[in-house]
N, C-alpha and C positions, 0 to 999 in steps of 0.2 A: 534678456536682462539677467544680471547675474545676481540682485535680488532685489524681486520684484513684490516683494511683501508693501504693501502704501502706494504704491506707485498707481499716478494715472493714467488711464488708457484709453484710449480715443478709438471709435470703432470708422472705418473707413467712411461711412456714407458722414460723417460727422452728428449722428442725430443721438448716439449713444454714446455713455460717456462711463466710467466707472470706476473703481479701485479694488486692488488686489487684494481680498480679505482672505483667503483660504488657501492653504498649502497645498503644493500636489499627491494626487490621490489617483485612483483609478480609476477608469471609465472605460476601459476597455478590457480586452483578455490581457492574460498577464503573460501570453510570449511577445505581448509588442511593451516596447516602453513608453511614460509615461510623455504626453506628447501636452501643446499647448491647450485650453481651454479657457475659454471666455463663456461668462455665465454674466447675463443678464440680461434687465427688468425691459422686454421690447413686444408687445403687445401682438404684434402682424402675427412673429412668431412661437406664440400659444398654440401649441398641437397637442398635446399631452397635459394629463395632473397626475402629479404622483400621490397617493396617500398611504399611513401607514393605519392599518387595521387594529383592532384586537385578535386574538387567534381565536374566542371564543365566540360561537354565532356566525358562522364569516356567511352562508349563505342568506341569512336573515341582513346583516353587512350589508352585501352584495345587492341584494332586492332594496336595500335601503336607498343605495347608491343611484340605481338604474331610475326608480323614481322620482328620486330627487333630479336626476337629470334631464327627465322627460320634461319636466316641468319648466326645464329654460330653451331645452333645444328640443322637441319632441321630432323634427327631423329626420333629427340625424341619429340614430341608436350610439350607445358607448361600445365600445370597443375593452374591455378588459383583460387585464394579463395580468402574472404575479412576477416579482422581481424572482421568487426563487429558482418560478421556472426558465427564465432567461439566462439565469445563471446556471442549471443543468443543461442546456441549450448550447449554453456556450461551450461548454467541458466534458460533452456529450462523447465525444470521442477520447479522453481519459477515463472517462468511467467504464466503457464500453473495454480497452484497453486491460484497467485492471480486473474489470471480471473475468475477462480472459486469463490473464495471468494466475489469476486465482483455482480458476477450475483447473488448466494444467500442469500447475504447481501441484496440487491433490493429486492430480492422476501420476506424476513423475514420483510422486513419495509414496504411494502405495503400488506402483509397478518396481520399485528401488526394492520398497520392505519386504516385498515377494520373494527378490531375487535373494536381499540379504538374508531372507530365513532360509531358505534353503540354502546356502551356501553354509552358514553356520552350522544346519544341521548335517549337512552332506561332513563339515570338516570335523565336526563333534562324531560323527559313524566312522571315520576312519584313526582317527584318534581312541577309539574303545579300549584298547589295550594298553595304551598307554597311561588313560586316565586310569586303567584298575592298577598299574604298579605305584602311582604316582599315590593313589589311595593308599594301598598296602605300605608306603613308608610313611605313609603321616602325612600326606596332604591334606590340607582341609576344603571343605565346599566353597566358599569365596576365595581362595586361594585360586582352584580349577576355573571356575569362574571366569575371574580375571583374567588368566591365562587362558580361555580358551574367548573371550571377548578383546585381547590384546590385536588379536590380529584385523577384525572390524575395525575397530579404532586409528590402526595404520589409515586402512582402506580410506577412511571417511576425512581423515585427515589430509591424505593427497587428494583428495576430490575436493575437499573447499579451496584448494590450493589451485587448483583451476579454476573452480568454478568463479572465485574472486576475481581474477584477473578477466573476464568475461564480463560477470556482471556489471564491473565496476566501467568500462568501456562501453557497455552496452547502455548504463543508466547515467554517463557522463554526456556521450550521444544524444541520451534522448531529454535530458535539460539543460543543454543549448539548444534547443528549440524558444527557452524561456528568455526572456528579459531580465526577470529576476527571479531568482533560483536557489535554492541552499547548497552547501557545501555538502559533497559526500566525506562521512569520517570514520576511522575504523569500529566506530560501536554498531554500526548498523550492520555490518559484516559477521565479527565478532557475536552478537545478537544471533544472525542468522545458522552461524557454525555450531553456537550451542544448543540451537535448537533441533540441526542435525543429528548433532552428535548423542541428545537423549533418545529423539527418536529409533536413532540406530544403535544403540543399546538398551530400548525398551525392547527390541524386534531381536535382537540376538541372544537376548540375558535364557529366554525362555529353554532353548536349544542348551546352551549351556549348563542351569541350573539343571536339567533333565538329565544330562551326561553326567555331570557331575556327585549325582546321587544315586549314578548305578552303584548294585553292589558291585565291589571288587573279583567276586568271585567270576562272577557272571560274564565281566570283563576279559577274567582271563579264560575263560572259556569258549569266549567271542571266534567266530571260526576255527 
């Protein structure tokens, strides 16, 4: 039906009978789409009660519950479960995912920041003499600085230049899995690159700031 808001609906066996009060929603996971659903009042098919709790007391709650139950079915024990964990259940495998992603994300930035201090300071030791004449005419400390973090900055700059074009493939991939999905836009990129690019100028400034305050003499003295 192209819209089925009022509308009556006849359930096959003809004993049910009912009308459309509720918009679509979810009931399933959210890589499938939203599909048909029939909700109603039919007695055979009472298997479940849903209730919602307070969050406070829930085991005192719970023992509430199980006795009051015993009372009408002493049989058959209840069966209990929480909606939230059904919902962790269901996404068990994105969570799992991103933890993953998380731990080696940390370990790719702290094996990167390794590589980049040394490289900094391997380029800062070979530049010594040059930062002592650069001194000797009036350069200043954030001046060297900058110039000797300008070339990081290249580096990190061609690296989100790939890395985008990867991630953005690899995360467009993996929500088309979904039914419904957000759109990838360039803040979340952008977002990502500056937080690159502090860390790797937190991790090079050190190396630099160190060079840049030798004495000049010492510099030229340098081998």
């Amino acid at each position: 039906m192209d819209d089925p808001i009022g509308k009556q609906i006849e359930w096959t066996n003809s004993l049910t009978r009912g009308f459309v009060v509720v918009r679509d929603f979810h009931f399933g996971p959210l890589r499938d789409a939203i599909g048909p659903l029939f909700l109603c009042y039919w007695q055979p098919a009472f298997r479940r009660l849903s209730l919602r709790i307070q969050a406070e007391n829930v085991p005192e709650t719970l023992a509430f519950i199980r006795e009051t139950w015993k009372r009408f079915l002493p049989d058959r024990p209840p069966q209990t479960d929480f909606l939230d964990d059904r919902l962790e259940e269901m996404y068990r495998g994105e969570a799992n995912l991103a933890r993953s992603v998380r731990v080696f994300s940390l370990l790719a930035i702290a094996i990167a920041c390794l590589g980049l201090f040394g490289l900094a300071s391997y380029s800062a030791q070979q530049r010594t003499q040059e930062i002592g004449i650069r001194k000797g005419l009036g350069a200043s400390v954030p001046g060297l600085v900058a110039l000797l973090c300008r070339e990081s900055v290249y580096l990190v700059a061609a690296a989100n230049l790939i890395a985008w074009t990867i991630a953005y493939y690899a995360m467009d991939e993996w929500l088309g899995g979904f039914a419904y999905r957000i759109d990838l836009n360039g803040a979340v990129f952008l977002g990502g690159s500056l937080f690159v690019l502090v860390v790797a100028l937190s991790t090079v400034s050190w190396p630099a700031i160190r060079a840049a305050r030798t004495n000049p003499i010492d510099a030229f003295l340098y081998e």
